[in-house]
C-alpha positions in Angstrom: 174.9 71.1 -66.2 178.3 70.7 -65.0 181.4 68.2 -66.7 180.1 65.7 -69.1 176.3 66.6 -67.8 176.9 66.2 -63.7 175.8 68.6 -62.2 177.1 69.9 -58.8 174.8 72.5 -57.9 171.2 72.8 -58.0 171.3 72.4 -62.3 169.5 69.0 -63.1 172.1 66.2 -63.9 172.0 65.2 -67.8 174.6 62.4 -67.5 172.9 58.8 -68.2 169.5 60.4 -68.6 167.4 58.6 -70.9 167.6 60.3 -74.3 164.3 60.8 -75.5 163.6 62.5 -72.1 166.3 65.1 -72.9 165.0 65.2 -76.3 161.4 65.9 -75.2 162.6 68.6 -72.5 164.8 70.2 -75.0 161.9 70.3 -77.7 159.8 72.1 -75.0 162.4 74.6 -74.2 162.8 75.2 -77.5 159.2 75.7 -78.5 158.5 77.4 -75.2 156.1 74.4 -73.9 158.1 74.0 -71.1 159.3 77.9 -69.1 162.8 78.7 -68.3 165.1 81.3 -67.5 167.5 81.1 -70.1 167.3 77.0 -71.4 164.3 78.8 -73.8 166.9 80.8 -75.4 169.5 78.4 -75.7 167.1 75.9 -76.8 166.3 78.1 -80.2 169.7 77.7 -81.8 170.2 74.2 -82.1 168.1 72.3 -84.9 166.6 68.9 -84.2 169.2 66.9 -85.3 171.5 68.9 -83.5 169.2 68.4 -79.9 169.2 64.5 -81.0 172.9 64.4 -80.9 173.5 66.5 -77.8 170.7 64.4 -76.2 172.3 60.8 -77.1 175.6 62.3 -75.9 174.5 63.2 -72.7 172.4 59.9 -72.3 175.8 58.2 -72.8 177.9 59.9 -70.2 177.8 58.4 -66.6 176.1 59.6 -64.1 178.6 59.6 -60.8 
């Protein structure tokens, strides 16, 4: 998703996201509500409190 969550390519941009959205997309990834090429997998080996950090870290950054 590119430095600090902006992306430069087609990868969606995390930075300044809201953080229960990346939350809620993470949680479907990870129970595979929500299809994926490889965010499914990834999504599997972090535990909740883990997403909830990575989520509020992202939703900090700034999106340029």
């Amino acid at each position: 998703h590119g430095t600090n969550g902006v992306s430069v390519g087609e990868v969606e941009t995390l930075a300044g996201k809201p953080r229960d959205e990346i939350v809620r997309k993470m949680q479907d990834f990870k129970t595979g509500a929500k299809p994926a090429t490889v965010m499914h997998q990834l999504a599997k080996g972090y535990t909740d409190e883990q997403i909830q950090l990575l989520a509020g870290w992202f939703a900090a950054q700034k999106a340029k």
